[in-house]
Every structure is written in C-alpha cells, then in structure tokens.
C-alpha positions as CSV (number, residue, x, y, z in Angstrom):
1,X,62.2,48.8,155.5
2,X,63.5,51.1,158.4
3,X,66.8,50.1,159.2
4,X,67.9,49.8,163.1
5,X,69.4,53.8,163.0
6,X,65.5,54.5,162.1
7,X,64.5,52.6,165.2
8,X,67.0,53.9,167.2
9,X,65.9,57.7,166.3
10,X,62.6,57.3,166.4
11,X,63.2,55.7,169.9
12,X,65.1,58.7,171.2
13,X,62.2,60.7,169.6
14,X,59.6,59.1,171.5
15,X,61.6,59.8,175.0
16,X,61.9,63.6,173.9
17,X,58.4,63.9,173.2
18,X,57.6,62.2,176.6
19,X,59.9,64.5,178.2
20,X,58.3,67.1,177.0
21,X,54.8,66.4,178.0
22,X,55.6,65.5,180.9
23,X,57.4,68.2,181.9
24,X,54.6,70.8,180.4
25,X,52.2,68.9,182.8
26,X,54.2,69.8,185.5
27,X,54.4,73.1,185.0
28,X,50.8,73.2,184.7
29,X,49.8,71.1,187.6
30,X,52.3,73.1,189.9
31,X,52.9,76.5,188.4
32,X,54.4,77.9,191.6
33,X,57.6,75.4,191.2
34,X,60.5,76.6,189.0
35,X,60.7,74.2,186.3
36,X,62.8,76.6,184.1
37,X,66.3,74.7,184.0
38,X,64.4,71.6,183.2
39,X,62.5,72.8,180.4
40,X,65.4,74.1,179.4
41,X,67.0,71.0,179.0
42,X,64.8,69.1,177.2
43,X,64.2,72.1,174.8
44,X,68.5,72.0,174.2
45,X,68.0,68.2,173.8
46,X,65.9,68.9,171.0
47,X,68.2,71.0,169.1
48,X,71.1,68.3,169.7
49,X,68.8,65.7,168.2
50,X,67.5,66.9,164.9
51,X,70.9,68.6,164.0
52,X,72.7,64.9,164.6
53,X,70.1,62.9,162.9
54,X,70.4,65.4,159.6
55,X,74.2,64.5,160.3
56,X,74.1,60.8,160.4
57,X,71.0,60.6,157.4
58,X,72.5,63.2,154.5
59,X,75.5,62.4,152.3
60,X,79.1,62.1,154.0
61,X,79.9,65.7,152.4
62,X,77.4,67.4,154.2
63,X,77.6,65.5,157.4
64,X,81.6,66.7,157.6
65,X,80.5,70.1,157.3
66,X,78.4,69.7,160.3
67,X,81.0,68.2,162.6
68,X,83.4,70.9,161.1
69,X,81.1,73.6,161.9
70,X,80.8,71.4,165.6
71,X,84.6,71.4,166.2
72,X,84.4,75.2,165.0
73,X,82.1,76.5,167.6
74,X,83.7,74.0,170.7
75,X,87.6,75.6,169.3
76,X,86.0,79.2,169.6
77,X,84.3,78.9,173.2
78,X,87.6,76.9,174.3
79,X,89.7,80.1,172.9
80,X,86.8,82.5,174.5
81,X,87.6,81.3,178.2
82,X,91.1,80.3,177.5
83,X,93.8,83.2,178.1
84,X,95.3,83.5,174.4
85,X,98.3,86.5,173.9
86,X,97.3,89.0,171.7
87,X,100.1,88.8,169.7
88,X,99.3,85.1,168.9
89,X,96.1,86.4,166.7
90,X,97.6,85.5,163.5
91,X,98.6,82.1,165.0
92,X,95.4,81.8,165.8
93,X,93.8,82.1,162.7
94,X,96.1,79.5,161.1
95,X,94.7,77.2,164.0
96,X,91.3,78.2,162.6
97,X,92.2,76.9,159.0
98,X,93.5,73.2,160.2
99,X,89.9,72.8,161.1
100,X,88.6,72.4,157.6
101,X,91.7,71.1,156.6
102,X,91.0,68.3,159.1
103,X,87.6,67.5,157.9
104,X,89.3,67.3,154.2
105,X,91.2,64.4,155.1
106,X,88.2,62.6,157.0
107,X,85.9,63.6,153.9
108,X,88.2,61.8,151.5
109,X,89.5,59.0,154.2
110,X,92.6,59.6,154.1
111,X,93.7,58.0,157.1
112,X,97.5,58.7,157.2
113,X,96.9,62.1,157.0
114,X,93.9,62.5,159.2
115,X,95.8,60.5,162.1
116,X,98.8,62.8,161.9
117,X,98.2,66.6,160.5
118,X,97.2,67.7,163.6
119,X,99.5,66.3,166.2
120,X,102.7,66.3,164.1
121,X,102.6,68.7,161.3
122,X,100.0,71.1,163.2
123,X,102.0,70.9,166.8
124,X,105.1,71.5,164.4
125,X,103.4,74.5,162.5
126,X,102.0,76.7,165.1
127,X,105.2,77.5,167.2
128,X,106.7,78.0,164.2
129,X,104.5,80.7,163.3
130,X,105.0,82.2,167.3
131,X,108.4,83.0,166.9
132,X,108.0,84.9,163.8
133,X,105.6,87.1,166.2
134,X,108.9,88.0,168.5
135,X,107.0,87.7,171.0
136,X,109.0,85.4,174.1
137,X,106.6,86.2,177.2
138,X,104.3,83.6,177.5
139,X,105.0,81.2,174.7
140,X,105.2,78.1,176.3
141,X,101.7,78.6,178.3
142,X,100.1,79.9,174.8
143,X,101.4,77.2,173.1
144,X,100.5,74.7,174.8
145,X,96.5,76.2,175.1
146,X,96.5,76.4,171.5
147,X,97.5,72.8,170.8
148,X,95.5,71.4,173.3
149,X,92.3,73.2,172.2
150,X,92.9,71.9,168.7
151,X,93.5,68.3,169.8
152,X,90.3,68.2,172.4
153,X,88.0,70.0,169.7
154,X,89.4,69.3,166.6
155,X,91.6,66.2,166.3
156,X,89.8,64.1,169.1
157,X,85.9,65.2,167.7
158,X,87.1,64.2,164.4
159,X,87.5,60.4,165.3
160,X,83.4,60.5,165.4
161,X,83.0,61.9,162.0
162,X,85.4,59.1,160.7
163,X,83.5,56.8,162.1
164,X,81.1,57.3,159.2
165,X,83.5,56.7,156.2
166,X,84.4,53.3,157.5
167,X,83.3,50.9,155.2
168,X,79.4,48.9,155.5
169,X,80.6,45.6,157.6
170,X,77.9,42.7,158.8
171,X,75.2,45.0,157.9
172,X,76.7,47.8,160.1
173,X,77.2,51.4,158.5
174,X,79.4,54.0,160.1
175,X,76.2,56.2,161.0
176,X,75.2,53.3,162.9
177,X,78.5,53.3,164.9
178,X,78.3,57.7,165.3
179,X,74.7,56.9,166.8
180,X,75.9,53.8,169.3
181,X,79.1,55.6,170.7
182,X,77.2,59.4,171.0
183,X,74.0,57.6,172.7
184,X,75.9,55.8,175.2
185,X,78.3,59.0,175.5
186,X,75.3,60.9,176.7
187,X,73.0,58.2,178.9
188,X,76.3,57.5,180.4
189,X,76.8,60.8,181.6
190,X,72.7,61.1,182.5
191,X,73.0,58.0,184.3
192,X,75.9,59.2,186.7
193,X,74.1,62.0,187.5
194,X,71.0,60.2,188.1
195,X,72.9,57.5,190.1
196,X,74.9,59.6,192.2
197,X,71.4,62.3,193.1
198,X,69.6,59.2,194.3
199,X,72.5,57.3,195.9
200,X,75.1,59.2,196.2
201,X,77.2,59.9,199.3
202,X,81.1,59.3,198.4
203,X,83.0,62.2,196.2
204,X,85.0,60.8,193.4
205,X,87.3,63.6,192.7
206,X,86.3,66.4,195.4
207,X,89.0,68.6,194.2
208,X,88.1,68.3,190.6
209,X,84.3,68.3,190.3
210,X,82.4,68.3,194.3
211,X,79.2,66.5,192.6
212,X,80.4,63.6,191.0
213,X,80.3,60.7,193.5
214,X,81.7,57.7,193.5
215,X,77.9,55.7,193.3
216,X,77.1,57.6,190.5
217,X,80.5,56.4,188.4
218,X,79.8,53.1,189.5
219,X,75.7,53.3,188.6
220,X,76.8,55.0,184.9
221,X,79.1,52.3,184.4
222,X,76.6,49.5,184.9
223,X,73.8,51.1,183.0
224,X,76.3,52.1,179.9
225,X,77.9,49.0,179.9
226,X,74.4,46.6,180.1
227,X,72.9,49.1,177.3
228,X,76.5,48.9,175.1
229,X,75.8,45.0,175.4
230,X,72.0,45.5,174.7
231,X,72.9,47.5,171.5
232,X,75.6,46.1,170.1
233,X,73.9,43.4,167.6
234,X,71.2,45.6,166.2
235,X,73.9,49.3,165.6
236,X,77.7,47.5,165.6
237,X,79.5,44.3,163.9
238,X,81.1,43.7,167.8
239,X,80.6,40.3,169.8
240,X,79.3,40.3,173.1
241,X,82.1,40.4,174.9
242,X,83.8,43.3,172.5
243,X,80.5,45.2,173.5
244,X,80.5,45.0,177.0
245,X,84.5,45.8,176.8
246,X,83.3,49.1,174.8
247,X,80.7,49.6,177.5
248,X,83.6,49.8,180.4
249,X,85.6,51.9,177.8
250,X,82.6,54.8,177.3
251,X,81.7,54.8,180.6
252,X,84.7,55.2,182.3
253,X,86.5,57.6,179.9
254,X,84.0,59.4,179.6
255,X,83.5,60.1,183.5
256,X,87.4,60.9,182.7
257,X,87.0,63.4,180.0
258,X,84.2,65.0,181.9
259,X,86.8,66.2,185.1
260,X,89.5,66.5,182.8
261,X,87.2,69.8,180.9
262,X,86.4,70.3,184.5
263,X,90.2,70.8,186.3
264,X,90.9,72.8,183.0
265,X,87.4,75.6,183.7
266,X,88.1,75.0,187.6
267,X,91.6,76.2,186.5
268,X,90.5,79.3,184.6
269,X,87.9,79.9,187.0
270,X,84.7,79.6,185.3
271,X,81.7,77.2,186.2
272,X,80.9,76.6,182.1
273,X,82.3,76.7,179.2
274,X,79.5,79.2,177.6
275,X,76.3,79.4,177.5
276,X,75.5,78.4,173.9
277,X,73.1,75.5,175.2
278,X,70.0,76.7,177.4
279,X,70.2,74.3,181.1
280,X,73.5,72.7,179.9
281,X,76.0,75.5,179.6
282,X,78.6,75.6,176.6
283,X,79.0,73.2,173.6
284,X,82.0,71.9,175.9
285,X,79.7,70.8,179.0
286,X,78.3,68.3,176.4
287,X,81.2,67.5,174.2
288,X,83.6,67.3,177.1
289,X,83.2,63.1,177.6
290,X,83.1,62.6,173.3
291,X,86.7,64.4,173.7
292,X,87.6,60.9,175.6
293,X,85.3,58.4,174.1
294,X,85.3,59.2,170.2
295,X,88.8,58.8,169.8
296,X,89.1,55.6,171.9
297,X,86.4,54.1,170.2
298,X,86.8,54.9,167.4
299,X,90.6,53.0,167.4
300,X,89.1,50.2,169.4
301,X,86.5,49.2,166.6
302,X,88.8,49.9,163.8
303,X,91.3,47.8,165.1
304,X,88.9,44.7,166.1
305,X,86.8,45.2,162.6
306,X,88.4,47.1,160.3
C-alpha cells in the first residue's frame, strides 16, 4: 500500500506537471510575452523535487550524503560572496572537513555530539587555527563569517537530515517529518509572495527586503498554518493544536530567516546568493527560511514526541 509520503509526492507531482503545461500553453498561445523567468522556475522546481524524494525514499546512508553534499554547495556560495582573508585558506579547509564530520554524527544519531561539535568544539577550533596563521588584521570580522556560514549551512541544515533518524512513532517516519516541515517551508514562502502581489500595500522591513509586505506575512501565515493543521494527521504524530502551533512557528521564522539571508547579501551588496538555481538565484535564496525553520522544528517535535 502507498504510504501518505507516496501521496504526498505524487501530489506535489501532479502540481509540477500542471505547472508545466500550463505554462507551455502560455508560451504558445502568447509567444510575444516573456515567460522565461517562469519557466524557469518551474523547470528548477523540478530538479528540487526528484533530488529530495531520492533523499527521503533511499537508505539513511545515502540520504546524509545528499544533505552533506546540500550543506556543501550552500557553505561554498556563502564563502563565494562572503569576504574571507586569504590567509584564512587553510582555516577554511578545516571548516570544509566539519561538514562531513557533521553528517557522521547525524548518520549514526549521535545526538550529544551532533548538538554540540559545531557550536562548541568547531567555534573553539577554527580561531585556534587563525592565530597560528599570524595574521591580526581582520580576525574578528573573518571569524565571525566563517562560524556563521558553518552554523546557517551546516549545523542549522543538519537538524532536517536528523529528522530522519528519529525513531517510527504513531505510524510517522522521520521522512514523513523532512517532507511536512520542507513543504510548508516552501508554500509558506510562495504564499507570501502570492499574498503580498495581490494584496499587498504595507512594507514589512523596507530597509531589509522593499518587497515583502506586511499582507503577504500575514496571508503566508494563515495559509501555512491552516495547511500545517491540514497535514499534520496523515505526515506527523502532533495534535491539532501542536500542528497549528508548528504552523505559526514555520511561517513566521521562516519570513524571519528569509530577511535575515537578506540584511546579510543587502550587506555585501549583492541581490543573490548565486545563480546555481535557473529563476530562483543561489541554493541560499531557497535554503535561506529552512536555516530558521529546520532547527526550530526540528527541537520542537523532538521535545513534544521524542
């Protein structure tokens, strides 16, 4: 029998697929309108999908290779924008190393050493290693870009690959969870944008990011938090009221870790991250919300069910 991450899949398949032919009518039936950027999209879309539904369906090993690989990829474009000190490159590569080390303690589920070897013995590691360098100019402003990279791409991603060694509870397997809290990651930040194109009038954080609007935050937060509720008793062990309570907690941390990615590319001065992902930009521009939401999820569950 298919089991409700099956449905859920094969659900997010059908909407692609509509996408798609809808969108291939349109540039048919108006071929003088620019429909690149939304084509675009929908073809990135697709390689999001099938590389997270390999993730969620294959044996544990294999799936921490592909978050690894994940975190890999959003470490390097956060390095490639980030100004780093040259003589920081062997630093650097040591930061490179924690990231399979990381995905070692998640693979096994060790816990105490997941939770900590990044934000203590890491943080504790790394200037270490700087002042063997010599180098003085700059070390507080490099270290300090170096540890924050590792904890938004490495430490906090992370929490969502854990998610899939907890253990089977009510029926409820950790993929289940990765597909609940990543779905409603992603409609919530559709839905803002949705909301706050049609209604939108207000700016929530002008100085931060001009587009979002205050509708939209408010519109995402309803639709996450009526489709967490929806959800929740087919993909998670979690009441009703513990779903709608993780709907508020998605939607609005992940509005949160959206401008927070923002201030810190309005600070270096670029619009995106990279352009890795066709109509979206970086791997950042769609990882930035998770960076909020998986870890704070993640804890949330596992202290209410685990």
């Amino acid at each position: 029998m298919l089991s409700p991450l099956h449905f859920a899949f094969a659900t997010v398949l059908a909407v692609l697929v509509c996408a798609s032919t809808v969108t291939a009518g349109l540039i048919r039936m108006h071929p003088e309108r620019n429909y690149l950027e939304l084509r675009l999209r929908i073809q990135t879309w697709w390689w999001l999908v099938l590389p997270m539904l390999a993730a969620l369906t294959m044996p544990s090993r294999y799936a921490m290779v592909i978050f690894g690989l994940v975190s890999f990829l959003a470490f390097k474009e956060f390095l490639s924008i980030a100004p780093t000190r040259h003589a920081d490159r062997r630093v650097l590569l040591l930061a490179y190393l924690a990231i399979p080390v990381q995905y070692l303690w998640v693979g096994i589920a060790w816990y105490g050493m997941f939770i900590i070897f990044i934000p203590v013995y890491v943080f504790l590691l790394l200037p270490m290693r700087m002042v063997l360098v010599g180098e003085t100019r700059g070390f507080l402003r490099a270290a300090g870009t170096i540890q924050w990279g590792l904890m938004t791409t490495v430490f906090s991603l992370s929490h969502m690959a854990y998610l899939l060694m907890l253990p089977t509870t009510r029926g409820v397997t950790g993929a289940m969870l990765v597909f609940y809290l990543v779905a409603l990651t992603q409609v919530n930040d559709v839905a803002q944008y949705l909301w706050g194109k049609a209604f939108g009038k207000h700016q929530a954080a002008p100085t931060v990011s001009p587009n979002k609007t205050l509708e939209g935050l408010l519109g995402g937060v309803a639709t996450t938090t009526f489709l967490a509720w929806l959800l929740a008793p087919w993909l998670t062990p979690m009441s009703a009221l513990h779903a709608t309570l993780a709907g508020l907690l998605i939607s609005v941390f992940g509005y949160i870790g959206d401008i927070v990615v923002s201030a810190v590319k309005r600070d270096i001065g670029v619009k995106d991250s990279g352009s890795l992902l066709p109509g979206h930009g970086g791997i950042l521009d769609r990882l930035d919300s998770l960076t909020y939401t998986a870890p704070l999820f993640f804890h949330y569950i596992y202290y209410l069910y685990y």
